[in-house]
C-alpha positions in Angstrom: 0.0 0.0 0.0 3.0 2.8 1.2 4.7 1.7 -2.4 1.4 2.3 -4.4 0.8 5.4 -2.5 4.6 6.6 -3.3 4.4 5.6 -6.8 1.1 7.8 -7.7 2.5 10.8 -5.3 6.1 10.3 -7.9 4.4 10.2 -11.2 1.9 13.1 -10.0 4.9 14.9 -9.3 6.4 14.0 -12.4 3.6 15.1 -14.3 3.5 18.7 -16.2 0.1 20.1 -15.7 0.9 22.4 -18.1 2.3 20.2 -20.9 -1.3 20.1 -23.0 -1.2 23.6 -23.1 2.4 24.1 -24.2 1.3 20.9 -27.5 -1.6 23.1 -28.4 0.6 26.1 -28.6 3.8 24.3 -30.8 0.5 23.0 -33.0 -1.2 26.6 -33.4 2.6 28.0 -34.0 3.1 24.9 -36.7 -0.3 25.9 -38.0 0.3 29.8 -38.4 4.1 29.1 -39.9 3.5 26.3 -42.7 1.8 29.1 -44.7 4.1 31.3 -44.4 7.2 28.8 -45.0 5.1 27.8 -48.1 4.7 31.4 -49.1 8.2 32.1 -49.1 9.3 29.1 -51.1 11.5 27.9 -48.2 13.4 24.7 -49.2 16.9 24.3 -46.7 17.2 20.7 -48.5 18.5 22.5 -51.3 21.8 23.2 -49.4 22.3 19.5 -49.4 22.2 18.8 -52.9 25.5 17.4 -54.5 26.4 20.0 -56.8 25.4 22.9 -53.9 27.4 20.8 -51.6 30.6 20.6 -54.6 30.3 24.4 -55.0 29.9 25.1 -51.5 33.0 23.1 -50.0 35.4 24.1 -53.3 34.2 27.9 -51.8 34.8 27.3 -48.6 38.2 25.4 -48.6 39.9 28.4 -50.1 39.0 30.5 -46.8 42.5 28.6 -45.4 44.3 30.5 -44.8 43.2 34.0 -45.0 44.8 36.3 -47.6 47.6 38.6 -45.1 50.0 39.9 -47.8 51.6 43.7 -46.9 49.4 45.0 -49.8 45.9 43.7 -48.9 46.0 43.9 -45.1 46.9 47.9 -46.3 43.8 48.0 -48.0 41.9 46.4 -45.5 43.2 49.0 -42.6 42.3 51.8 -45.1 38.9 50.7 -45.7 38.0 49.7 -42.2 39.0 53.1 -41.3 36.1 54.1 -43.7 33.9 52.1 -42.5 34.4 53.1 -38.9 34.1 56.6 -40.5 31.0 56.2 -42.3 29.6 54.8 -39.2 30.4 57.6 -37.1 30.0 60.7 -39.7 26.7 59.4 -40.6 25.5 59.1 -36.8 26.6 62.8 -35.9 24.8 64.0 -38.7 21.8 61.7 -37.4 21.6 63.5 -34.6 21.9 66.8 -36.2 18.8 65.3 -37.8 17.0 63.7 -34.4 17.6 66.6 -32.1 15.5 69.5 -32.8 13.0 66.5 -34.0 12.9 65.0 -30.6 12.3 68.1 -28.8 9.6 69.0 -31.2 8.0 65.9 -30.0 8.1 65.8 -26.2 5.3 66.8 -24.7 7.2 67.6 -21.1 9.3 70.5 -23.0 6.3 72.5 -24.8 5.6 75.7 -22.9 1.8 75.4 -24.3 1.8 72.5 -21.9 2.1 73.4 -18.9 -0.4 72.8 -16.3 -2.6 71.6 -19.2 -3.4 70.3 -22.5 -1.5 71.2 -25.1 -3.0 73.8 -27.8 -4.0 72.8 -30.9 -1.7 74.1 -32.8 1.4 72.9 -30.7 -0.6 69.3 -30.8 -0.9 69.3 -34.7 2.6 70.2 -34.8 4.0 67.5 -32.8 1.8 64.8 -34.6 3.2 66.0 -37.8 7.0 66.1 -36.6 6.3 62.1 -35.3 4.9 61.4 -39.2 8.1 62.9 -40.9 10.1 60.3 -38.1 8.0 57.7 -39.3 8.6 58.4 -42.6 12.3 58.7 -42.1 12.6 55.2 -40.0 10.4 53.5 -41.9 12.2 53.6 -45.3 15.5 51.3 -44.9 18.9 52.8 -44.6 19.8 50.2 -47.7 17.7 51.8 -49.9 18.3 55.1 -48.8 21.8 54.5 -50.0 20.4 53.1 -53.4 18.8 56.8 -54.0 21.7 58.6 -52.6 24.3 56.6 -55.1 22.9 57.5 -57.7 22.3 60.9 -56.4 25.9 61.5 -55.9 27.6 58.3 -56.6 29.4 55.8 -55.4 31.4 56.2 -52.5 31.5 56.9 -48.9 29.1 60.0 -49.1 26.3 57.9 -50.2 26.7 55.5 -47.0 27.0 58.4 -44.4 23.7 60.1 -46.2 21.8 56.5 -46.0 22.8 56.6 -41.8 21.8 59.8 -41.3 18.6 60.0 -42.6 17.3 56.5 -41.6 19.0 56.7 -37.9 17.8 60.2 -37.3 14.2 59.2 -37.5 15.2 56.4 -34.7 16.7 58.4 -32.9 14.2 61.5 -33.2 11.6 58.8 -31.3 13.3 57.3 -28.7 15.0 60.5 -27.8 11.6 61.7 -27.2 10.6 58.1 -25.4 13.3 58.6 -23.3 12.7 62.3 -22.6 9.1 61.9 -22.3 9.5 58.7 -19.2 11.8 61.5 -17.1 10.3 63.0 -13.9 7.9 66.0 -14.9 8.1 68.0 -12.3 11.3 69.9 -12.7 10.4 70.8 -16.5 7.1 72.2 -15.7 8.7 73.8 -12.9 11.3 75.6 -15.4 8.8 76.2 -18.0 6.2 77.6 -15.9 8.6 80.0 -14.3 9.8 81.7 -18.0 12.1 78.9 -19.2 12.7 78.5 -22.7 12.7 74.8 -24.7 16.4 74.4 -24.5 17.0 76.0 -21.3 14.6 73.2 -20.0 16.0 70.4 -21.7 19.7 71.1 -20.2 18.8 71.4 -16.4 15.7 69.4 -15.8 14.9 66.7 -18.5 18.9 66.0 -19.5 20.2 65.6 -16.1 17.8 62.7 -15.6 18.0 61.1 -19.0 21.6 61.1 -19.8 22.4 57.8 -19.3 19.8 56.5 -20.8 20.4 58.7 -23.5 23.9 57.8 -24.0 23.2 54.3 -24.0 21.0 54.2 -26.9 23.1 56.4 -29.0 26.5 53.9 -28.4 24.0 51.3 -29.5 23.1 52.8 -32.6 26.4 53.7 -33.7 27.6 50.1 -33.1 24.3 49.5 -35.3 26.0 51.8 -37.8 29.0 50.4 -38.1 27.1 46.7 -39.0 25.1 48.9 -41.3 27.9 50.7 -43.4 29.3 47.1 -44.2 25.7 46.1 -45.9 25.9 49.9 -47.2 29.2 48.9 -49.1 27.2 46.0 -51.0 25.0 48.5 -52.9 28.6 50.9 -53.7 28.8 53.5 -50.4 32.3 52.1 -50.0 34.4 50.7 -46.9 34.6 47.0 -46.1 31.1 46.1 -47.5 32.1 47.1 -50.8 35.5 44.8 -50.7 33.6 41.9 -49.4 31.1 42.2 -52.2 34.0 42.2 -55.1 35.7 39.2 -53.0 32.8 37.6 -53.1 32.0 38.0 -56.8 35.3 36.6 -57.6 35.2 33.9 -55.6 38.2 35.2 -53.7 37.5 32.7 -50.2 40.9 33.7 -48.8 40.1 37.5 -49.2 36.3 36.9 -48.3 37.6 35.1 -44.7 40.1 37.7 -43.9 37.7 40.5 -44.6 35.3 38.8 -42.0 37.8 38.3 -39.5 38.4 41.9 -39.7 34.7 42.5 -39.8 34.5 40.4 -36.5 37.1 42.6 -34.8 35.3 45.8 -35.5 32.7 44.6 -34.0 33.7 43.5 -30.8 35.8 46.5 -30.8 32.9 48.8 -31.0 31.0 46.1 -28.1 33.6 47.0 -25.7 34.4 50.6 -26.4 30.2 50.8 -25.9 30.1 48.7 -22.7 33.4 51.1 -21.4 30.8 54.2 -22.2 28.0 52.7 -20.1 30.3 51.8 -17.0 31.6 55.4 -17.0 27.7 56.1 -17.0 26.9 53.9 -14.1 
């Protein structure tokens, strides 16, 4: 009886209570997917077929070693450079873009605010700053930098364009986010005593929201730099646009040392960003 009464008190125990409900959710997930796996044509088998597989390893075989010869790691420091410089030329000109956005937006700074609703007009205005962010943010920064090359060309200047205007919008709306979820009460007590915008966005809202603040934009730019390499596919220059030529010529060693370097940027720009936020701390 005491080892029938242990052996229903273990398998009670063993027992999820929850695991019928967890199968009906992986079936409505497999149910909403297939569609949509069907809709996109998605076939992975295909990456197992002989001749993918021939092409595939013949590609792959010449990554070893990577190509280090004086002349191309030159070119590869000069165009990482460019890269890093896209990344960062492009972001201060997003924020050119994002600032006077941003405070356009948040509500806390408007002097037509305080102590009430905001006016109409100061309203429209704002919902009509938030729809030119939308537009900005919504249109990718890869086809900005299709417009913009053949606007002015290939080259750098079309990949620091492309960053601007697609990161300002993101940063015009969490800017305001940010600003927005500080403590009221010193802005409206600066705005209702006579303080301008500006003067109320350096001593009450900034002082609060700098971290935060800082945070996001170190993100973004490390964003960036990710994004000038894709820019560099569609001719804005730097490391993207060497990867793409190595790539067309089947060049594996060049294509594996450019993504080593790659690699390194990145978890460059991943530790400069997490120094930033323990300075911040």
């Amino acid at each position: 009886m005491g080892w029938t009464m242990r052996g229903c008190t273990r398998s009670m125990a063993v027992r999820d209570p929850a695991l019928s409900r967890r199968w009906r959710g992986v079936l409505a997930v497999a149910v909403v997917l297939w569609p949509l796996l069907v809709l996109t044509e998605f076939q992975p088998w295909t990456l197992f077929d002989a001749r993918s597989l021939r092409v595939t390893g013949r590609f792959l075989a010449e990554f070893v070693p990577p190509r280090h010869d004086a002349e191309f790691l030159l070119l590869l420091a000069r165009e990482t450079w460019r890269t890093v410089a896209i990344a960062t030329a492009g972001m201060a000109l997003a924020g050119l873009i994002a600032l006077p956005l941003a405070l356009a937006m948040t509500q806390q700074l408007s002097v037509s605010a305080v102590g009430g609703r905001m006016e109409r007009g100061p309203a429209w205005l704002r919902q009509v700053v938030r729809a030119c962010t939308v537009v900005l943010r919504s249109v990718p920064e890869l086809v900005w930098a299709l417009v913009f090359v053949r606007v002015v060309g290939l080259g750098p200047t079309a990949g620091v364009l492309a960053i601007a205007i697609a990161y300002g919008g993101m940063l015009a709306k969490v800017w305001a986010e940010i600003l927005e979820s500080a403590d009221a009460a010193p802005a409206q007590t600066l705005l209702g005593h006579g303080a301008g915008r500006i003067q109320t966005l350096l001593f009450a809202a900034l002082p609060q929201s700098a971290p935060e603040l800082t945070s996001y934009t170190v993100y973004r730019w490390e964003c960036a730099i990710r994004s000038s390499v894709v820019l560099g596919f569609v001719g804005a220059g730097g490391l993207g646009q060497q990867l793409d030529n190595a790539a067309k010529l089947f060049a594996g060693s060049e294509v594996s040392a450019i993504l080593l370097v790659f690699m390194a940027l990145v978890a460059l720009s991943d530790r400069v960003s997490a120094w930033i936020r323990r300075g911040l701390a």
